[in-house]
KEDO-367029 format. One line per 4 residues: number of its first residue (from 1); their letters; for each residue x, y, z of C-alpha. Coordinates in Angstrom, 3 decimals, decimal comma. Layout:
BEGIN
NUM = a = X:Y:Z  ...
***
This chain:
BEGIN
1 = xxxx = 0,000:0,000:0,000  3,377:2,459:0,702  4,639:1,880:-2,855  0,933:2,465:-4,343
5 = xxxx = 0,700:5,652:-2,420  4,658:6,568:-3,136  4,288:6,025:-6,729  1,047:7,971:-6,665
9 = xxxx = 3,147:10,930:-5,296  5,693:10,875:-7,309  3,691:10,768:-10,320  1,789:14,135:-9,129
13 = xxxx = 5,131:15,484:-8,591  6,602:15,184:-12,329  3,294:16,397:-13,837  3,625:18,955:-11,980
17 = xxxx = 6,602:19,726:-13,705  6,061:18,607:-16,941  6,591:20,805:-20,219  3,582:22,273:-21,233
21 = xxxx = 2,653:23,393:-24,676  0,054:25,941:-25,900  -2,355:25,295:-28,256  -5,026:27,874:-29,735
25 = xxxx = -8,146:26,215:-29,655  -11,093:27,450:-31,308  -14,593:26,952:-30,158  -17,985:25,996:-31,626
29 = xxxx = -19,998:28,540:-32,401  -22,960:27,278:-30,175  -20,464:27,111:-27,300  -18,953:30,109:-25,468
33 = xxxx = -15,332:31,007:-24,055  -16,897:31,004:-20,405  -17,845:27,546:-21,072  -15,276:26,305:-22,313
37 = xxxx = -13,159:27,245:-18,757  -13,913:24,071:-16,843  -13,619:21,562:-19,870  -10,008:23,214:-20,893
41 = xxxx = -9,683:22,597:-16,730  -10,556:18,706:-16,829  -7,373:17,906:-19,111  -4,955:19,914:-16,872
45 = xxxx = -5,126:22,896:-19,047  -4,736:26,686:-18,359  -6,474:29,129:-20,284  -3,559:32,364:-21,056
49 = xxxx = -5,579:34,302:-23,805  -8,988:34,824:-24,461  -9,551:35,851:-28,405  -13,574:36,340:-28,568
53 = xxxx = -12,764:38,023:-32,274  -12,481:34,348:-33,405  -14,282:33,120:-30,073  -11,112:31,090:-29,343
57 = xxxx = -8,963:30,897:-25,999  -4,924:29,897:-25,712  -4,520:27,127:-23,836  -1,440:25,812:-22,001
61 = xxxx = -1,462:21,914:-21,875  0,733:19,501:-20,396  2,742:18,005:-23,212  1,043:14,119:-22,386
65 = xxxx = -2,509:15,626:-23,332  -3,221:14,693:-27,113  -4,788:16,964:-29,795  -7,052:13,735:-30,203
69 = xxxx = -8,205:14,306:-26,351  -8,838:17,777:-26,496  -11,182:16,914:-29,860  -13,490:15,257:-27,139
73 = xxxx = -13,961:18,275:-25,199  -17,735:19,218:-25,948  -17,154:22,959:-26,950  -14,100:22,006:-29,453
77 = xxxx = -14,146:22,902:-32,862  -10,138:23,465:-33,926  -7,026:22,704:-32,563  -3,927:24,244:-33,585
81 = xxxx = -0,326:24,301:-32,397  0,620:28,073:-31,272  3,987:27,934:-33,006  6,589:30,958:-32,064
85 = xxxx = 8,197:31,627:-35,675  10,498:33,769:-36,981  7,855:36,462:-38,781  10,697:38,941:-40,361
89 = xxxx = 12,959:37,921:-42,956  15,691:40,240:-43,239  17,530:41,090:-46,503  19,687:43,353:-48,227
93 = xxxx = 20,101:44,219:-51,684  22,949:42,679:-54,036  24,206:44,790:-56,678  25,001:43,975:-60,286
97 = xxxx = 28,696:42,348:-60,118  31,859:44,830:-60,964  32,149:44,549:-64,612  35,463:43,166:-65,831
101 = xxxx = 37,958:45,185:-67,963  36,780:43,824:-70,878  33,531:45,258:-70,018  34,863:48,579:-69,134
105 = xxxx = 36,621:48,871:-72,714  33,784:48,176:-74,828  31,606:50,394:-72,777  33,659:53,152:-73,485
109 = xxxx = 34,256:52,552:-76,980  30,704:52,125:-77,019  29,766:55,027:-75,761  27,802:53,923:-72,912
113 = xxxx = 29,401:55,493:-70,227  28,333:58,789:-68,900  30,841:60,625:-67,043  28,632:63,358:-65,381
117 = xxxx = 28,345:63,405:-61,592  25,780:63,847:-59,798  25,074:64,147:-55,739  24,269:60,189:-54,271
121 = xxxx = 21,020:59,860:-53,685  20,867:59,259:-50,466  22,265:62,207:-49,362  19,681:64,258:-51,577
125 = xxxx = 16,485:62,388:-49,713  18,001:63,588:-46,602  18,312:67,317:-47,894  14,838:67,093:-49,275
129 = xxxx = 12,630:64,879:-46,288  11,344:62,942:-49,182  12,701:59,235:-49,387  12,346:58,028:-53,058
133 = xxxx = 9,516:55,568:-52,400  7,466:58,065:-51,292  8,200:60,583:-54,346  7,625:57,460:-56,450
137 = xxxx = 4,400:56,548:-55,726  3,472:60,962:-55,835  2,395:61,063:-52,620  3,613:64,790:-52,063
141 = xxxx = 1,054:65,429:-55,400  -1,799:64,149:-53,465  -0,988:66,183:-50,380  -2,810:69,414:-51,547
145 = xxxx = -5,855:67,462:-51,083  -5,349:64,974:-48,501  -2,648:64,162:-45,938  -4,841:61,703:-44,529
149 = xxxx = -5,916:63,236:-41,783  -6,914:61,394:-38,567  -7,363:57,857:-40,414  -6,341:55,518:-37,837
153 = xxxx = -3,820:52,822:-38,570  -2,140:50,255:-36,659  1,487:48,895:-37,517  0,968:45,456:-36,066
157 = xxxx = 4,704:44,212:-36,049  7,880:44,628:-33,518  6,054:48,382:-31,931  6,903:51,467:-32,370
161 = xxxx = 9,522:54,211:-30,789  7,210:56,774:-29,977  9,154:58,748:-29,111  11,272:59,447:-32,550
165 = xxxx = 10,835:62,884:-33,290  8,944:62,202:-37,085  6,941:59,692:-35,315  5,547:61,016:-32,147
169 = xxxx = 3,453:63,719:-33,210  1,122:61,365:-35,140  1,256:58,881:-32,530  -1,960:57,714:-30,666
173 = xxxx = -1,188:54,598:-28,409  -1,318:51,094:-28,767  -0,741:47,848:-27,230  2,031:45,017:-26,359
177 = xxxx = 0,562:41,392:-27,553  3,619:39,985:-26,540  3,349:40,497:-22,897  0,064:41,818:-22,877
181 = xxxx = 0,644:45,316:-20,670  0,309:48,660:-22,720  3,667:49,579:-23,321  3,904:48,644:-27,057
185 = xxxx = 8,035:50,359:-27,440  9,998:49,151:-30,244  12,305:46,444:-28,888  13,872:45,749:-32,334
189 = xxxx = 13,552:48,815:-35,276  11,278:47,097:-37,780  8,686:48,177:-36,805  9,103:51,745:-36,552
193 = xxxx = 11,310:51,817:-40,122  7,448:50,507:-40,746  5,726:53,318:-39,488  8,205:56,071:-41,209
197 = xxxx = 6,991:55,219:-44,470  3,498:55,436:-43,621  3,150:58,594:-41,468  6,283:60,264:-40,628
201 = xxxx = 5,530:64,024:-40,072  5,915:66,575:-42,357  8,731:69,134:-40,908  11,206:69,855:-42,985
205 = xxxx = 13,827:67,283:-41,141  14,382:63,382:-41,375  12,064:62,021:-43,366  8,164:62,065:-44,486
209 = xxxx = 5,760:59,593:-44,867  3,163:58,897:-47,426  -0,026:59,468:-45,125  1,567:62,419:-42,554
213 = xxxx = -1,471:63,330:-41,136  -3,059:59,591:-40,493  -3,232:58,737:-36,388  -0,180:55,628:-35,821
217 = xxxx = -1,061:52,941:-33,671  1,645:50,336:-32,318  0,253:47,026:-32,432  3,137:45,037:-30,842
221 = xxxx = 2,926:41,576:-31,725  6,755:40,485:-32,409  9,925:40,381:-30,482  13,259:41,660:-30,374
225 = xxxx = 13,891:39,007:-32,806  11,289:39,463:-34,954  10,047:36,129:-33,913  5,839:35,732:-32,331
229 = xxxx = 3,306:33,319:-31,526  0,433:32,958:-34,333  -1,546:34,086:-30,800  0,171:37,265:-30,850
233 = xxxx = -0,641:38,285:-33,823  -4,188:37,308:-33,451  -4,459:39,083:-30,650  -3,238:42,160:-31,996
237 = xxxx = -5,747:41,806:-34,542  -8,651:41,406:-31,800  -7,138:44,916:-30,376  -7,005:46,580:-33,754
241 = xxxx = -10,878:45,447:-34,367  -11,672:46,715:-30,658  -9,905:49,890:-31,206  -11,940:50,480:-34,619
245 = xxxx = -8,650:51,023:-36,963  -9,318:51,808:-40,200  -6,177:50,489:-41,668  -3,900:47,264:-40,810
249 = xxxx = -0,232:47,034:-42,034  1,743:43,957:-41,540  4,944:43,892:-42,645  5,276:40,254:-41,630
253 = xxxx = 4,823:36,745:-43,220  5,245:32,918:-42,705  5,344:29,812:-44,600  2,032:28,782:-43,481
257 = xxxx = -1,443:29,321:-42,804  -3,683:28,751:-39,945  -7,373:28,256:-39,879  -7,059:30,860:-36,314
261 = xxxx = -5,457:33,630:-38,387  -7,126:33,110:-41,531  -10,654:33,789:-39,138  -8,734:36,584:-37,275
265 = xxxx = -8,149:37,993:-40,488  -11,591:37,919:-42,011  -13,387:39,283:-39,045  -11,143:42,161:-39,164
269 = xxxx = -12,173:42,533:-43,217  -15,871:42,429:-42,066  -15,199:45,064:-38,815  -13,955:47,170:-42,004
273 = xxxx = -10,790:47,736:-41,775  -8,364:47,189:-44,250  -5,534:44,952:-44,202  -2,287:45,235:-46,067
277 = xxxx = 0,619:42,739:-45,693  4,047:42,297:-47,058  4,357:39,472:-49,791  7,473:38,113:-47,841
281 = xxxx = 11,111:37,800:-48,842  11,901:34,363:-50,342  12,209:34,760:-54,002  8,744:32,121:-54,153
285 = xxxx = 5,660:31,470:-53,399  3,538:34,684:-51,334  3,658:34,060:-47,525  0,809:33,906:-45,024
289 = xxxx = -1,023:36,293:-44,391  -0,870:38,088:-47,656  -1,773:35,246:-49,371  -5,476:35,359:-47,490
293 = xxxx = -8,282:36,521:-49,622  -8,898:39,221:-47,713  -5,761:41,098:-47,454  -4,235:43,535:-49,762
297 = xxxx = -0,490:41,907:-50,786  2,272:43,812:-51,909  5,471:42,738:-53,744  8,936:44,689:-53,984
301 = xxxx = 9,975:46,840:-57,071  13,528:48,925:-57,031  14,341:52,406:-58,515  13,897:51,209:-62,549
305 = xxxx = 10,383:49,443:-61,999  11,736:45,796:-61,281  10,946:43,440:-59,197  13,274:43,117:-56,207
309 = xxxx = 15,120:39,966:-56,333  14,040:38,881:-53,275  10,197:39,675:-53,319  7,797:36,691:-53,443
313 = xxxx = 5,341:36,490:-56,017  2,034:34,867:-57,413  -1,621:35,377:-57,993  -2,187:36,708:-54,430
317 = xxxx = -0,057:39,924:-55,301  -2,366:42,694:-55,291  0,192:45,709:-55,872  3,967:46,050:-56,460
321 = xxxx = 5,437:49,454:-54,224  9,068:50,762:-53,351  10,951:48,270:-51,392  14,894:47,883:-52,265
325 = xxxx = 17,062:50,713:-50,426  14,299:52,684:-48,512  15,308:55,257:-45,679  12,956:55,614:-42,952
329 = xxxx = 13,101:55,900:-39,354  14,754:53,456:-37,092  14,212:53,191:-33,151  16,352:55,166:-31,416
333 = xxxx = 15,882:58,163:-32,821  17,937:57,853:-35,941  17,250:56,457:-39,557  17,740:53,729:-41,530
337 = xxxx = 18,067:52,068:-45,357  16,543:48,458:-45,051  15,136:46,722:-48,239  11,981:44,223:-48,687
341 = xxxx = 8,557:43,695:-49,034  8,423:45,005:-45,339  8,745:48,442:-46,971  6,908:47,871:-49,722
345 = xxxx = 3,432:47,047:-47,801  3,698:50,418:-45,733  3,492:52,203:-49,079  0,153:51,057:-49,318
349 = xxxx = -1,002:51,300:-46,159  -0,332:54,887:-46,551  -2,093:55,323:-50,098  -4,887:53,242:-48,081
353 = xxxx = -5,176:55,504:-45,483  -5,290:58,216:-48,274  -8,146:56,585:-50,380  -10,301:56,456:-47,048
357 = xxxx = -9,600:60,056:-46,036  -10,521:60,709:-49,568  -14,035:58,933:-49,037  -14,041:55,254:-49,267
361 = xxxx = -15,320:53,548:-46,471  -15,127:50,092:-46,388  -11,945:47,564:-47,375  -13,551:46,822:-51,082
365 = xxxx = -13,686:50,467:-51,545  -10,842:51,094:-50,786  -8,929:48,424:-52,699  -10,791:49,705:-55,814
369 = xxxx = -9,855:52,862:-55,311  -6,437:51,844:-55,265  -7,022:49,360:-58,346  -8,063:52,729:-60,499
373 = xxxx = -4,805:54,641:-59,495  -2,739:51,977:-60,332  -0,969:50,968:-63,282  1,219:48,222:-65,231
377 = xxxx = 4,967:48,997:-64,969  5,600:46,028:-67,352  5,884:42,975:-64,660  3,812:40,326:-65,155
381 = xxxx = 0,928:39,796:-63,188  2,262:37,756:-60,406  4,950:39,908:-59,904  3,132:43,388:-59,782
385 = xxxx = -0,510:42,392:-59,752  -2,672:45,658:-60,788  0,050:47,647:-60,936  2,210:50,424:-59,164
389 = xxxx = -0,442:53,099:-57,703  0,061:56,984:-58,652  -1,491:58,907:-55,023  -2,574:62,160:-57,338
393 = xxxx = -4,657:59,458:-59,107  -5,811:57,908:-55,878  -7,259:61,762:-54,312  -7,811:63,781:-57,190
***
């Protein structure tokens, strides 16, 4: 009877301390999240987040339950692992190889070179405030009728530094997914290089953004390594829904889908708001969640109307915007060049938030309105889908 009640002991004792993993689990829709409390309870689970958007809670179970067990809960409709992935892919442009001598020699006796110089670039977009994505797509044309005044977007992503000097005036709040407390400060940089393109003020010093006048919300959902669970993101889509945004950028993508974020997703689409996401920055297929139905996805183009090497393409891709060399602010205070489809999405988040200060009002009229202002720039389809958008076209 000692070893029965010994062994009974020590077997509390190691579940106790047994891994646990967390699981999103998704509920019928006859069956609420309050109900679902003491079922989630009977297996040894602990509910950590409650997502009513996609009435769904996060549950931590010890790693012996079974997806299979959790199935016979009564209230059960999905189960799906809450992976922690890495959501940003950074990259950096390569430049055409040095030419060899050979080259060089018929060039010239070719005629091709030009021998004129001219200040770099970069050093003009920092005389001027405007970066060269956002004089590409003619936002500063647009600006004599709209700014986009007090259209409220969230940057769902790594946060924001509110406190850089082109950032904080147009800065409204936000919230941390991650840890769930309010403090939603940019940890990493992404996320406010994000937010520069969209909405940087207008001052005459660093840089402006397409949209200066829209309201910037930091939707922190990522890391300092630019790694999150899929419940993070979800979340920070149930706060953006909450918090009526109008617009949703995410400059973030991953290899696969799940049925929680695809639903996250769509009842964001049907609380109107609409949602722009990055392509992603593998050279293939487009990455989750641009490639749902219901978002708007954006591929990479450089300077001379290419496609960026990097950019992922298909028949998801919606719109092709600046994305290879793009200066924007950086947390910290300072500024930054990064390149990929990260900075192409904010493009259009900003021409979004222009279109609805302009009058559109729900997601499909606003991605029409951005369909008219757009045109071919010679890609193919699945590289630039309707086109590169023109912002005087967009307001006027």
């Amino acid at each position: 009877m000692k070893k029965i009640i010994v062994s009974m002991v020590v077997m509390f004792a190691l579940s106790q301390f047994a891994s646990a993993s967390q699981k999103i689990v998704m509920l019928k829709p006859d069956k609420t999240i309050k109900m679902s409390i003491d079922q989630v309870s009977s297996l040894g689970g602990k509910i950590v987040r409650q997502i009513p958007l996609i009435n769904a809670v996060v549950v931590e179970f010890p790693d012996y339950v079974k997806d299979s067990e959790i199935y016979t809960l009564g209230v059960v409709d999905k189960v799906e692992e809450d992976k922690y992935i890495k959501w940003i892919e950074e990259t950096s442009f390569k430049s055409n190889p040095l030419p060899t001598v050979e080259n060089v020699i018929e060039k010239l006796n070719n005629g091709e070179y030009n021998f004129s110089f001219e200040t770099p670039r970069i050093y003009s977009e920092r005389a001027t405030e405007l970066p060269w994505g956002v004089k590409k797509v003619n936002a500063s044309a647009a600006w004599d009728y709209t700014q986009g005044d007090g259209v409220k977007v969230a940057v769902i992503d790594t946060g924001i530094d509110y406190n850089h000097p082109d950032l904080k005036p147009n800065y409204y709040g936000g919230y941390n997914a991650v840890k769930q407390n309010n403090d939603p400060l940019d940890d990493h940089g992404h996320g406010t290089h994000v937010s520069g393109t969209i909405a940087a003020v207008k001052d005459s010093k660093g840089v402006v953004g397409v949209a200066p006048k829209v309201k910037l919300y930091s939707v922190k959902v990522l890391d300092s390594n630019g790694s999150g669970q899929y419940s993070w993101i979800i979340d920070g889509i149930q706060w953006a829904v909450d918090n009526k945004m109008q617009v949703i950028n995410m400059s973030l993508g991953g290899p696969s889908g799940s049925d929680a974020l695809k639903a996250a997703v769509e009842a964001a689409y049907k609380a109107g708001i609409t949602i722009v996401c990055a392509a992603g920055n593998d050279s293939g297929p487009v990455n989750y969640p641009a490639k749902y139905d219901k978002t708007i996805a954006v591929s990479a183009s450089d300077r001379n109307n290419k496609i960026a090497y990097f950019s992922s393409r298909g028949p998801e891709i919606d719109f092709i915007a600046p994305g290879v060399s793009i200066y924007s602010t950086y947390k910290g205070g300072v500024y930054k060049i990064l390149s990929g489809t990260s900075m192409a999405s904010p493009h259009v988040a900003g021409l979004a938030g222009l279109a609805i200060s302009s009058g559109a009002k729900t997601p499909q009229e606003v991605k029409e309105a951005l369909k008219k202002a757009a045109s071919s720039i010679g890609l193919s389809a699945n590289e630039e889908g309707n086109g590169f958008i023109d912002a005087l076209k967009l307001v006027k």
